[in-house]
TIVOTI-262224 format. One record per residue: x, y, z of N, C-alpha, C in turn; residue number from 1. Coordinates in pm, whole numbers, padded with zeros to 5 digits. Layout:
// TIVOTI-262224
   n.px   n.py   n.pz  ca.px  ca.py  ca.pz   c.px   c.py   c.pz   k
      X      Y      Z      X      Y      Z      X      Y      Z NUM
...
This chain:
// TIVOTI-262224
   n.px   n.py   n.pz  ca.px  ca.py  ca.pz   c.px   c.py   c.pz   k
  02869  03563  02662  02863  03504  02528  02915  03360  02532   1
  02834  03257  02477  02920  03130  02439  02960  03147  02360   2
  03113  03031  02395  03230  03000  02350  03209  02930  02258   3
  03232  02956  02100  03232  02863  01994  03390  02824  01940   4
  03406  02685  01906  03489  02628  01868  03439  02574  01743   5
  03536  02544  01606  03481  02442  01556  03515  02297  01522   6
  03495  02240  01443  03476  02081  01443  03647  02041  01396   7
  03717  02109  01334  03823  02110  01350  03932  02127  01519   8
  03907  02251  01548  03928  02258  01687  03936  02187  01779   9
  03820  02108  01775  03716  01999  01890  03793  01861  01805  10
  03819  01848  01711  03881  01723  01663  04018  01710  01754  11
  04099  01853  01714  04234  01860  01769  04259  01841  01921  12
  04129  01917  01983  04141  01909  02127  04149  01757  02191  13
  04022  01720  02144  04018  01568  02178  04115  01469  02145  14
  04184  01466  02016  04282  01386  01962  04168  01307  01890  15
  04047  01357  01849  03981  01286  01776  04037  01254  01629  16
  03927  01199  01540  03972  01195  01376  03827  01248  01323  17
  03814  01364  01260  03747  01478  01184  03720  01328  01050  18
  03569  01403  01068  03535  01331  00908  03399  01449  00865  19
  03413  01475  00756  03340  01588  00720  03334  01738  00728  20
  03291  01814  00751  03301  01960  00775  03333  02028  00901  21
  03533  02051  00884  03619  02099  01000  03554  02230  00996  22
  03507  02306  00904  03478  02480  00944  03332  02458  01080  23
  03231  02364  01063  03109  02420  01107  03131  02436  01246  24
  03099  02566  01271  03108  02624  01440  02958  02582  01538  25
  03019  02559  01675  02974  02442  01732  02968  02580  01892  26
  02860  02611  01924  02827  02686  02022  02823  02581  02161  27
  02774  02490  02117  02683  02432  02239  02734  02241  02241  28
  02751  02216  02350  02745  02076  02321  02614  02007  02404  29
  02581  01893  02366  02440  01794  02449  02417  01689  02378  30
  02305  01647  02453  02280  01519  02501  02189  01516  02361  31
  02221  01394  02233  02098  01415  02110  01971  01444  02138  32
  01901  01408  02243  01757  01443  02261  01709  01565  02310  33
  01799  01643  02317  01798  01779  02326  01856  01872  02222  34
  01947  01812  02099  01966  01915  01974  01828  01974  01966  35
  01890  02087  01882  01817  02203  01846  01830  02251  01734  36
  01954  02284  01692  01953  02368  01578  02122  02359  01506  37
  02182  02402  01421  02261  02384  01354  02341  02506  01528  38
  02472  02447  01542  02575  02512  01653  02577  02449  01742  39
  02497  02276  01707  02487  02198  01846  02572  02112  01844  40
  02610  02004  01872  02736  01896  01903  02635  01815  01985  41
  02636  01710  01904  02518  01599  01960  02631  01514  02023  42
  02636  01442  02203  02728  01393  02200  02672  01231  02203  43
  02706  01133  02089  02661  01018  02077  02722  00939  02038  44
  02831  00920  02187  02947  00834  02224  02908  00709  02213  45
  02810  00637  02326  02739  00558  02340  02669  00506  02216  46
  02679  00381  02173  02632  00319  02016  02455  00330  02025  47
  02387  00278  02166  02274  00327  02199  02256  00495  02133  48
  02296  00576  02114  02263  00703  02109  02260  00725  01962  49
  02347  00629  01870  02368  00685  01707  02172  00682  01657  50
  02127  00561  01723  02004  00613  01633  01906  00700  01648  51
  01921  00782  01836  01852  00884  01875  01888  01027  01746  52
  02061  01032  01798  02103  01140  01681  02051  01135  01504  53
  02042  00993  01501  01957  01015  01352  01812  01069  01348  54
  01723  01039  01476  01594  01033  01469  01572  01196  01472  55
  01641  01285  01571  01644  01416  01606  01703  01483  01498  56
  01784  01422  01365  01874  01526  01255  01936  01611  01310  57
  01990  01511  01421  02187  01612  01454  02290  01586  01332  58
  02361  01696  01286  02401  01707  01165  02538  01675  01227  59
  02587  01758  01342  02706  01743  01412  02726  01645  01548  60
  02812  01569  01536  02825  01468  01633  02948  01426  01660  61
  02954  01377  01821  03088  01275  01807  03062  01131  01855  62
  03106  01041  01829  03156  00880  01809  03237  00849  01883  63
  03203  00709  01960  03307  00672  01989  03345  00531  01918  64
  03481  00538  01859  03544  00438  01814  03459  00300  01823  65
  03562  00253  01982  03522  00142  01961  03391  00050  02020  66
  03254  00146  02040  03104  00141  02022  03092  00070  01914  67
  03130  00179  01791  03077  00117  01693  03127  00036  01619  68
  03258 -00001  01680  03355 -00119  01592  03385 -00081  01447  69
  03392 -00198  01347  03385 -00189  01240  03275 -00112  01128  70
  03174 -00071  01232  03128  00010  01104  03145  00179  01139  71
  03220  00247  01200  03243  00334  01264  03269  00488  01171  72
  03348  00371  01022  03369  00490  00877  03220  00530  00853  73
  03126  00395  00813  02997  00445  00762  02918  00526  00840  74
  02875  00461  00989  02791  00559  01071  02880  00719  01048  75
  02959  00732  01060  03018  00879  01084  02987  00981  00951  76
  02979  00886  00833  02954  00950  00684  02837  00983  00663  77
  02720  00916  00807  02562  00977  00755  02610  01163  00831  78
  02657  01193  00870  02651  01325  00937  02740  01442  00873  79
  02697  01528  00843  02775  01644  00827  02925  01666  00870  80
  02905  01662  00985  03010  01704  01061  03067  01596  01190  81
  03173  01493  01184  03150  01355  01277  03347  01396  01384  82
  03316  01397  01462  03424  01319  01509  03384  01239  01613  83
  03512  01165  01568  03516  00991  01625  03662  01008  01719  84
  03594  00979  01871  03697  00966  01968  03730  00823  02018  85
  03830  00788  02048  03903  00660  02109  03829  00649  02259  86
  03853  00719  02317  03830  00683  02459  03692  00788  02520  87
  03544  00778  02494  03456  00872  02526  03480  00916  02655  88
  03458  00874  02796  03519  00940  02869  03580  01066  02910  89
  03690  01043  02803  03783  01119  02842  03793  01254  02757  90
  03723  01210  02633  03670  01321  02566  03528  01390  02622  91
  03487  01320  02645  03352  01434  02768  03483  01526  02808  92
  03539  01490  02938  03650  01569  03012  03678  01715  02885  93
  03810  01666  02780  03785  01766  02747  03744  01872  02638  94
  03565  01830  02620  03474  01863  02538  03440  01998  02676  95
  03382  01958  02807  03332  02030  02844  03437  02109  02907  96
  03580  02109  02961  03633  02190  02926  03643  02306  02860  97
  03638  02242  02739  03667  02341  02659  03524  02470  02624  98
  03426  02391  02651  03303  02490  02642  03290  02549  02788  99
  03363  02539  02884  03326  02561  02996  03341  02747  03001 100
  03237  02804  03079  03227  02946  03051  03372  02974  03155 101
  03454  03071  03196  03560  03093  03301  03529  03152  03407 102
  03622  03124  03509  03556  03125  03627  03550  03301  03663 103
  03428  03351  03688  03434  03493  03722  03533  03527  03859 104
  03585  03667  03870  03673  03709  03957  03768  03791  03877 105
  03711  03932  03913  03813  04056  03851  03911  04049  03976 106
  04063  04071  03890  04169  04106  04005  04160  04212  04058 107
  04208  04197  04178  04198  04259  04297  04073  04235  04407 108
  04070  04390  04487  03996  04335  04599  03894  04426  04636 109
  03805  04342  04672  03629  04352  04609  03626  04495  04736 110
  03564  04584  04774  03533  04713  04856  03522  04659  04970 111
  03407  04547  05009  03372  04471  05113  03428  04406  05170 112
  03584  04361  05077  03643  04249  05134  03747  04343  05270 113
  03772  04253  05359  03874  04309  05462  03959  04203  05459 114
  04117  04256  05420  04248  04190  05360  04343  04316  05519 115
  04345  04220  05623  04467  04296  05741  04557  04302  05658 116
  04646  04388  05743  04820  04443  05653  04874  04327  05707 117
  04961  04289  05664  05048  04209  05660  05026  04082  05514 118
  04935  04090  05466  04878  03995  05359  04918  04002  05245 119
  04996  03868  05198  05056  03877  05039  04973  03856  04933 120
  04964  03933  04877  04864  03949  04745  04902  03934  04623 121
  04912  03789  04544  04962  03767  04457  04939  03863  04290 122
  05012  03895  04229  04995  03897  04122  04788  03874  04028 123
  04765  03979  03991  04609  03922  03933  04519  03820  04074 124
  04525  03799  04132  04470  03768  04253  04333  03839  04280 125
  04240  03750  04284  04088  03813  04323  04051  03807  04458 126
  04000  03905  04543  03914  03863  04656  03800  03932  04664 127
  03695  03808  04690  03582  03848  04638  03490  03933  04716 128
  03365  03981  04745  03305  04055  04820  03291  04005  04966 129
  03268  04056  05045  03265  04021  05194  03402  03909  05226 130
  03492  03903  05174  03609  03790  05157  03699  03874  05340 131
  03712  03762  05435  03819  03805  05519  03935  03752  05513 132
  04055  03825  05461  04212  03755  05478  04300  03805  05629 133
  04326  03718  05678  04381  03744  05786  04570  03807  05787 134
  04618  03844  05877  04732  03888  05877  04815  03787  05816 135
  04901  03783  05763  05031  03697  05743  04970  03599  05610 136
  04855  03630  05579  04824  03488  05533  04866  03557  05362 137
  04864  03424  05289  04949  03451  05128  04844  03387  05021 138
  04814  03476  04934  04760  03456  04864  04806  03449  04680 139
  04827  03353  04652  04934  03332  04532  04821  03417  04398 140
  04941  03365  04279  04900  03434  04164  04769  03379  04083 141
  04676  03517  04030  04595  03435  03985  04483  03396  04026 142
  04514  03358  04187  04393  03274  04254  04288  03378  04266 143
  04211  03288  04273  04024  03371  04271  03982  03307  04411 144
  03941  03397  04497  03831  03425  04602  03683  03483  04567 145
  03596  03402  04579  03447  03440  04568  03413  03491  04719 146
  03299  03500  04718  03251  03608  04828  03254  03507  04931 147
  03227  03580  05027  03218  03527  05188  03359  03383  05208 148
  03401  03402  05167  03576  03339  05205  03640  03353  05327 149
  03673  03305  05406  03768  03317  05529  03873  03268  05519 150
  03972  03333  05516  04135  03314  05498  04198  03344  05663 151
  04261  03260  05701  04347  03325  05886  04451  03297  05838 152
  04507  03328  05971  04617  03398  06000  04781  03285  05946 153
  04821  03320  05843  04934  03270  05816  04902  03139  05732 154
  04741  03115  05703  04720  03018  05547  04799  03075  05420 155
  04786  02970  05362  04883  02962  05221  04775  02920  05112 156
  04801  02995  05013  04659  02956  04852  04744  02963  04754 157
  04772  02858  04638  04836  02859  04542  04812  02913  04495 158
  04896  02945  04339  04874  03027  04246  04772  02943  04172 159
  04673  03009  04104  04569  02999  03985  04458  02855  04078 160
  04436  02850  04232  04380  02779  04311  04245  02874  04294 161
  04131  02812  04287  03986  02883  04328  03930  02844  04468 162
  03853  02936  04503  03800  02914  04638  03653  02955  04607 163
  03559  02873  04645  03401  02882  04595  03395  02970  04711 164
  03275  03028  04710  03158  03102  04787  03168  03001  04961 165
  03200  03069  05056  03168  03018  05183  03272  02961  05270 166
  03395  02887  05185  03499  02849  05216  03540  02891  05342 167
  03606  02833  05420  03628  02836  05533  03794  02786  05536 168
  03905  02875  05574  04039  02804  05556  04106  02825  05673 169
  04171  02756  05749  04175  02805  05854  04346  02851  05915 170
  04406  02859  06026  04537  02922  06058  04614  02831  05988 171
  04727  02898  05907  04873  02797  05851  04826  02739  05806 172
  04677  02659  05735  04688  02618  05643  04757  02616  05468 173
  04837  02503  05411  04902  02509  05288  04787  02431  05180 174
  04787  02543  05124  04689  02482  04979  04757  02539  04843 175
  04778  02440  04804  04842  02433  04591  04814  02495  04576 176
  04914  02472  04478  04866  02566  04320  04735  02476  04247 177
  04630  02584  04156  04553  02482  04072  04428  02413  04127 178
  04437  02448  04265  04287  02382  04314  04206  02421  04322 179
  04106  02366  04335  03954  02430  04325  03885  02352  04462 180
  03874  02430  04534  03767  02460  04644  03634  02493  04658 181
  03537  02400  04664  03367  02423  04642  03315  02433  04752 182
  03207  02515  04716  03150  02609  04864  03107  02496  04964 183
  03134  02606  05070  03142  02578  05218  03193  02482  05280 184
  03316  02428  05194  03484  02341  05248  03492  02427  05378 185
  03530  02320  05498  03627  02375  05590  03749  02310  05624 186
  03807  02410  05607  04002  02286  05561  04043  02362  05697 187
  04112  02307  05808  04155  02328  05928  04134  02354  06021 188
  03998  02257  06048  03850  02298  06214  03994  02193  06285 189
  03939  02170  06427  04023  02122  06469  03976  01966  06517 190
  04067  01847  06533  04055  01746  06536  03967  01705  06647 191
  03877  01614  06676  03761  01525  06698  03859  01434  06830 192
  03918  01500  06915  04039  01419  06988  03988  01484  07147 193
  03999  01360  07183  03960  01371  07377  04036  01259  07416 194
  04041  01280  07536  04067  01153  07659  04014  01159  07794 195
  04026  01052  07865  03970  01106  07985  04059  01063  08110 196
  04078  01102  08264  04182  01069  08355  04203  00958  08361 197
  04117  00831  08368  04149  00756  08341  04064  00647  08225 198
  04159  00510  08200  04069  00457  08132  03923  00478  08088 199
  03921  00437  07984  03763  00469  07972  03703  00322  07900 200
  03560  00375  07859  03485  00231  07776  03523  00243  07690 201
  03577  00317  07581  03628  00275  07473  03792  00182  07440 202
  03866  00300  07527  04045  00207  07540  03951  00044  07629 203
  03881  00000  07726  03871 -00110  07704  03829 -00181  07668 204
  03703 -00131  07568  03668 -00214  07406  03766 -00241  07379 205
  03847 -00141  07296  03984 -00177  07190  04050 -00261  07269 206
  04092 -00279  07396  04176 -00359  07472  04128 -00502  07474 207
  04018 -00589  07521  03958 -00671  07548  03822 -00689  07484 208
  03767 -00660  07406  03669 -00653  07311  03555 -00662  07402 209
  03571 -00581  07509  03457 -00574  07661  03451 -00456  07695 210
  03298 -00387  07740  03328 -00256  07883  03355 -00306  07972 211
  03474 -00285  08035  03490 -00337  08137  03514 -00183  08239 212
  03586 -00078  08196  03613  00025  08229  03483  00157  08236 213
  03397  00189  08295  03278  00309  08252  03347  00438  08332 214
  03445  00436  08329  03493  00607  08378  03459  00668  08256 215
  03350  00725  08205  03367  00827  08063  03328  00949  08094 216
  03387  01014  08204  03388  01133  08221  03477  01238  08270 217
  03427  01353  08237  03566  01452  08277  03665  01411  08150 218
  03616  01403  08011  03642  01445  07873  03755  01555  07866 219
  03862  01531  07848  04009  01605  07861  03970  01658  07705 220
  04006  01775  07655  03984  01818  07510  04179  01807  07466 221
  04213  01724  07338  04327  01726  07317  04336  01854  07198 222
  04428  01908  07230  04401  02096  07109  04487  02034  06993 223
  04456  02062  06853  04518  02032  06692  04589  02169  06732 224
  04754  02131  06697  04843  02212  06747  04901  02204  06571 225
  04868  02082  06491  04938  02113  06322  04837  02144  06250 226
  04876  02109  06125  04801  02210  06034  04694  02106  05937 227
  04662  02181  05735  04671  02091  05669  04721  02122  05567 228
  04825  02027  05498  04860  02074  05393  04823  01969  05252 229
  04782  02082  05172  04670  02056  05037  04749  02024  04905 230
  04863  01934  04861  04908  01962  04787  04878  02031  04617 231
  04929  01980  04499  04875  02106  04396  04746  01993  04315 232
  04647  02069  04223  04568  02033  04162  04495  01917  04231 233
  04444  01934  04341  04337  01891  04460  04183  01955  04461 234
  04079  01811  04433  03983  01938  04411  03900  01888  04533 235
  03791  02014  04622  03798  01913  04713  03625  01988  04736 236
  03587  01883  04748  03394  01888  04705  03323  01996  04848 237
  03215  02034  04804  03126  02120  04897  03106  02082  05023 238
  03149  02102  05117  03050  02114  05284  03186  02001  05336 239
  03289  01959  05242  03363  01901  05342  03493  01961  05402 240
  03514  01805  05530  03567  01908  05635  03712  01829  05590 241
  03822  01905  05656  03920  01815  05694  03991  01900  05801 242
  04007  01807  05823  04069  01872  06024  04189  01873  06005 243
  04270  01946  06089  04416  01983  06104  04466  01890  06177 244
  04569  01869  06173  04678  01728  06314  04677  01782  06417 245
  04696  01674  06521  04701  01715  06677  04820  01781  06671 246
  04982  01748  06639  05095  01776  06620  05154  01751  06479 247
  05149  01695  06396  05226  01686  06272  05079  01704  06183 248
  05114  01752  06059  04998  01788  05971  04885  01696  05895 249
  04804  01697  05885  04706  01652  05812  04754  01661  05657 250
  04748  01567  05556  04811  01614  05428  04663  01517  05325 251
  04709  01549  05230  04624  01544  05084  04702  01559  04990 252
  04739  01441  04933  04840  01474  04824  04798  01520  04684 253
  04878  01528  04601  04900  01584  04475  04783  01520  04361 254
  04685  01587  04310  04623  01512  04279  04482  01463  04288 255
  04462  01436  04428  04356  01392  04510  04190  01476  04456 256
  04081  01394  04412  04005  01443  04398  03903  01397  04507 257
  03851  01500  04571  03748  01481  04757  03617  01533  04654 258
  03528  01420  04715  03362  01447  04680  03320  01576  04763 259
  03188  01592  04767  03103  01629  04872  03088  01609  04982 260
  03051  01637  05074  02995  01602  05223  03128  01507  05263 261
  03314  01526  05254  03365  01397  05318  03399  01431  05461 262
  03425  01378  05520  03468  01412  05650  03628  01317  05697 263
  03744  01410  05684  03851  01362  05711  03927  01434  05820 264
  03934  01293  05888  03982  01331  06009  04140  01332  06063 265
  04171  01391  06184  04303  01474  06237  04420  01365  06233 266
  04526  01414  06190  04648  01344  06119  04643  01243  05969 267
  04494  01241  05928  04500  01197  05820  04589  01181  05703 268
  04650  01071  05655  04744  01083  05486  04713  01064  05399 269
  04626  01123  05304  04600  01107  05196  04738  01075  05119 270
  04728  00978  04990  04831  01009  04881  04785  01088  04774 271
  04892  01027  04634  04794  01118  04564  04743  01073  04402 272
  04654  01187  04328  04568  01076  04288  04455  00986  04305 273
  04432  01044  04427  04321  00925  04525  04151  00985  04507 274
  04051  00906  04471  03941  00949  04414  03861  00935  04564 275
  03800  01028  04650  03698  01015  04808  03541  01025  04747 276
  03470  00937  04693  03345  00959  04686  03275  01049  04827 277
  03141  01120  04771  03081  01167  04857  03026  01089  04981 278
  03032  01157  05136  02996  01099  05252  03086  01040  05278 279
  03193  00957  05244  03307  00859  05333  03362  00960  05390 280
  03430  00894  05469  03465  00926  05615  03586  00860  05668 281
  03667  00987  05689  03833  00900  05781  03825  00917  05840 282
  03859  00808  05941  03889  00836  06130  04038  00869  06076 283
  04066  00945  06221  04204  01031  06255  04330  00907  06250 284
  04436  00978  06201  04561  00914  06133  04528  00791  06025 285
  04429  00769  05981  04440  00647  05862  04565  00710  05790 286
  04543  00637  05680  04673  00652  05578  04627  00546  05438 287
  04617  00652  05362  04574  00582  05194  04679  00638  05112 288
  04742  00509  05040  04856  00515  04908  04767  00588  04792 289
  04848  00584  04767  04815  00640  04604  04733  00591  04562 290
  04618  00666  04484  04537  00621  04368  04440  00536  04410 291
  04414  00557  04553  04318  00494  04611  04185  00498  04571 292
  04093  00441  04584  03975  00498  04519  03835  00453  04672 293
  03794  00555  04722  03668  00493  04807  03568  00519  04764 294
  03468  00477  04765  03329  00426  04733  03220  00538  04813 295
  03133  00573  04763  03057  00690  04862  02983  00642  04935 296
  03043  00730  05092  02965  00656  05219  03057  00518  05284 297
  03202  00540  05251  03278  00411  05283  03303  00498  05406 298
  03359  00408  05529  03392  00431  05633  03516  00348  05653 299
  03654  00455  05699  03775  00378  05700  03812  00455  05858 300
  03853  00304  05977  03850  00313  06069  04007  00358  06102 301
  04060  00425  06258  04171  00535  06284  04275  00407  06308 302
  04387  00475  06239  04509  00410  06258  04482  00333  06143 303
  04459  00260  06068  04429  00202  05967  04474  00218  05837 304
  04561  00112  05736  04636  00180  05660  04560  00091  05496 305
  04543  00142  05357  04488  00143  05265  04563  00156  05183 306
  04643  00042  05104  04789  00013  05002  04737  00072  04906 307
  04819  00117  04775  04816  00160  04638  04759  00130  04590 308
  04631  00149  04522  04558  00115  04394  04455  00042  04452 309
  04442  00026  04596  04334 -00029  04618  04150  00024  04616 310
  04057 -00009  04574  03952  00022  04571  03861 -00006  04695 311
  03770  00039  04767  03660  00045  04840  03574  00058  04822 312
  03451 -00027  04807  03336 -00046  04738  03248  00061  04806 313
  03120  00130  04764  03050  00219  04840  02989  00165  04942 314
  02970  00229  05090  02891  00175  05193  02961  00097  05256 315
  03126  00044  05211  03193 -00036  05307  03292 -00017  05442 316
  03259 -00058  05524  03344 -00036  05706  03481 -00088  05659 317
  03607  00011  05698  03689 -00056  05683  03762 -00033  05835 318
  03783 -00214  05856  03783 -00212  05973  03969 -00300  06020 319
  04053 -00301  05896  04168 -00351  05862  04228 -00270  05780 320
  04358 -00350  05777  04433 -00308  05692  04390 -00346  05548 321
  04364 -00285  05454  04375 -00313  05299  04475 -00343  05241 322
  04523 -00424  05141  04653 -00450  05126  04632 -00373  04982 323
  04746 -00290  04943  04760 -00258  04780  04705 -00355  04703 324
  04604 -00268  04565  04551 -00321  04496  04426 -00450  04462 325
  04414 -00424  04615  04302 -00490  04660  04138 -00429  04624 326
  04034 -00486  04609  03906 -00477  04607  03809 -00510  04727 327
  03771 -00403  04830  03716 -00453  04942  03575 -00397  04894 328
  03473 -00489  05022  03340 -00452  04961  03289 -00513  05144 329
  03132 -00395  05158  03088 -00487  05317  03152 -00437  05442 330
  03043 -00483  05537  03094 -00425  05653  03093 -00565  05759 331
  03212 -00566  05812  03321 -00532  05789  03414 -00565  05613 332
  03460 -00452  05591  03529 -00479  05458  03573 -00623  05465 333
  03596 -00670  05367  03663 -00799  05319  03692 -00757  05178 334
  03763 -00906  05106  03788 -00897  04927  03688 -00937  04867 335
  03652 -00862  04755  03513 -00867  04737  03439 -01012  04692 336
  03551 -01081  04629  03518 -01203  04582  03451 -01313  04694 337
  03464 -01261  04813  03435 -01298  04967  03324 -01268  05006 338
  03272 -01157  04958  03163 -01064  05016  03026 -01164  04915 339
  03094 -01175  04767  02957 -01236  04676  02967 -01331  04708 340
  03041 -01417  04754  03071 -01535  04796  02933 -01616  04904 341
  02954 -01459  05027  02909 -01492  05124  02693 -01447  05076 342
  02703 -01370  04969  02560 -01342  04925  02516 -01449  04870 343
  02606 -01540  04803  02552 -01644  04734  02509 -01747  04842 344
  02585 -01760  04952  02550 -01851  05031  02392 -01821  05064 345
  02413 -01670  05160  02264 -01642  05219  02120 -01674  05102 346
  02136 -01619  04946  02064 -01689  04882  02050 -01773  04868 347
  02108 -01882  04881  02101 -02024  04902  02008 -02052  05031 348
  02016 -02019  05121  01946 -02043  05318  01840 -02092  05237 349
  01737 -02062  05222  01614 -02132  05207  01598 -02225  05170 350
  01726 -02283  05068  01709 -02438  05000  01703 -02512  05074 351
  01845 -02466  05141  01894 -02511  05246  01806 -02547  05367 352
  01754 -02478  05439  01648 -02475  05523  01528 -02608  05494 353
  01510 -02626  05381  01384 -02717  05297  01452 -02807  05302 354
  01649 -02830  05268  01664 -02952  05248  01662 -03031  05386 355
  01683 -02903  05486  01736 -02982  05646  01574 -03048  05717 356
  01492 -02951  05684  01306 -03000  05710  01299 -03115  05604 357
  01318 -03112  05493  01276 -03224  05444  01361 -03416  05527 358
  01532 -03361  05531  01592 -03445  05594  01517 -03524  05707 359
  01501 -03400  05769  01439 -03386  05943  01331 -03512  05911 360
  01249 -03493  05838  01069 -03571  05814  01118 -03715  05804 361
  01213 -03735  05717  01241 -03868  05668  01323 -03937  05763 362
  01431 -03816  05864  01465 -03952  05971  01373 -03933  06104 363
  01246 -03857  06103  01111 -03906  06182  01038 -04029  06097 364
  01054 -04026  06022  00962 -04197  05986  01027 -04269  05984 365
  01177 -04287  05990  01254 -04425  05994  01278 -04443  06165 366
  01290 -04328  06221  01263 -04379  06371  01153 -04431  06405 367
  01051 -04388  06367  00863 -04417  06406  00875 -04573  06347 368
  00966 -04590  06222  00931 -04765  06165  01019 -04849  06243 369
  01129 -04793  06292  01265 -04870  06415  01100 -04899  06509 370
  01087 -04780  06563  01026 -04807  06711  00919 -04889  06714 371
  00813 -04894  06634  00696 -04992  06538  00742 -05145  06516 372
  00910 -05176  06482  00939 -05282  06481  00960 -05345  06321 373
């Protein structure tokens, strides 16, 4: 059954301001060009959208403030039922919240699932069908396991944490309270780490910006002997990986929201707060402050450290240090004001080019009139 709220409710939730009819119950929320029928919630934040919602006779709607500026009383008075939010955004957030259906998972444990003895089973705790929990491993209160889950030996799952369909978690891993895990995450494969007896072509790239060394064989495998630990309300997107530390742990702080497809690699530091668009990619031990934000498909190179509040444009190599609160963009990253800098130039080449041929022509005829006499 959908969840109906009404326009009162949805005022309070949002911290909106109600103008018109707080009783009318509101089934459904969307996009105006898809209302339908009286139980809809036209959402026509965007000032572009007030005259779709008139054209379609959405009766119920919400506003955003300051779209419509100063006329914000009148537009809201053509509608039945109006609230007007400050910050749209953030009222999307929690509009769909609040209509959001809950996440299925009866407590306890599904027939199929195999949970070894030794396994702490929190309080209301779901595990879902075909779900394997390994010995020792703890499963807090609350939390929901969907089917085909792999839990080993001596992982940790917060209380009221979800785990999608496929999940993959691996030994001693620590994961929060509050997170949500989307299918086929693998949180603790092991780190992407070799060496070889001796030197190789890569240590003398990094050394001398040359091959000078081609021993690249007989690949020594170095074993991830730590873990990862997930701190609380971490949400961390479908099919990605994050590898465990060679010796001290892989971490993700408090906060941290991971796209899709990321790939973070062994000893990694996330802070927290930090937004990973889909596809970027950490080489092993980087280190990002707080509230970092990367760009999808950024590439941040190993050992490499990424200050507070700094941003990473999508598609950019980061091949330095970032300093806090910086804006990098390009490969190799730079500040972005650098990067348009350097586009404006290349758009320029052709003038350029015409002015140096045109130059060129004119000191061929003053030589041809020297040599002529």
């Amino acid at each position: 059954m959908p969840r109906t709220h009404t326009m009162q409710e949805i005022a309070a939730a949002t911290g909106g301001r109600l103008v018109g009819d707080g009783a009318r119950a509101i089934s459904r929320i969307t996009h105006p060009s898809d209302w339908r029928a009286a139980g809809d919630l036209a959402l026509a934040m965007d000032k572009k959208l007030v005259p779709l919602a008139r054209e379609k006779g959405c009766d119920a709607v919400v506003l955003g403030e300051e779209a419509l500026g100063e006329d914000v009383a009148a537009v809201a008075g053509e509608f039945a039922a109006c609230v007007v939010v400050r910050r749209p955004r953030l009222a999307m957030a929690q509009l769909t919240g609040l209509f959001a259906a809950p996440t299925p998972g009866a407590p306890g444990v599904h027939p199929t699932a195999t949970v070894e003895d030794g396994v702490q089973l929190g309080a209301q705790a779901s595990v879902g069908a075909h779900c394997y929990v390994a010995s020792g491993a703890q499963i807090g209160d609350r939390a929901v396991l969907h089917a085909h889950v792999t839990v080993e030996a001596g992982a940790q799952i917060g209380a009221d944490t979800l785990v999608r369909a496929g999940v993959r978690i691996g030994e001693n891993v620590s994961i929060g309270a509050r997170c949500i895990i989307h299918y086929n995450a693998v949180i603790g494969a092991d780190g992407f780490s070799f060496v070889t007896p001796e030197a190789g072509s890569v240590e003398s790239a990094k050394a001398s910006g040359e091959v000078k060394a081609t021993n690249h064989q007989g690949l020594v495998r170095i074993a991830s002997l730590g873990n990862v630990i997930v701190g609380d309300d971490v949400e961390i997107g479908a099919c990605t990986s994050i590898d465990r530390g060679t010796v001290a742990p892989t971490r993700i702080g408090r906060g941290t929201k991971i796209d899709n497809q990321v790939q973070i690699g062994h000893n990694v530091q996330i802070g927290e707060d930090c937004l990973i668009c889909g596809r970027a990619g950490i080489a092993g031990s980087a280190v990002l402050g707080n509230r970092v934000v990367l760009g999808g498909s950024a590439g941040v190179g190993d050992h490499l450290r990424i200050g507070d509040d700094a941003v990473v444009q999508a598609f950019s190599g980061v091949g330095s240090t970032v300093p806090a609160k910086s804006i990098v963009a390009g490969l190799p990253a730079m500040a972005r004001t650098r990067v348009y800098e350097n586009i404006m130039h290349i758009n320029r080449l052709k003038m350029l080019f015409a002015d140096v041929k045109e130059l060129a022509q004119k000191l061929a005829r003053l030589e041809q009139s020297r040599d002529n006499g």
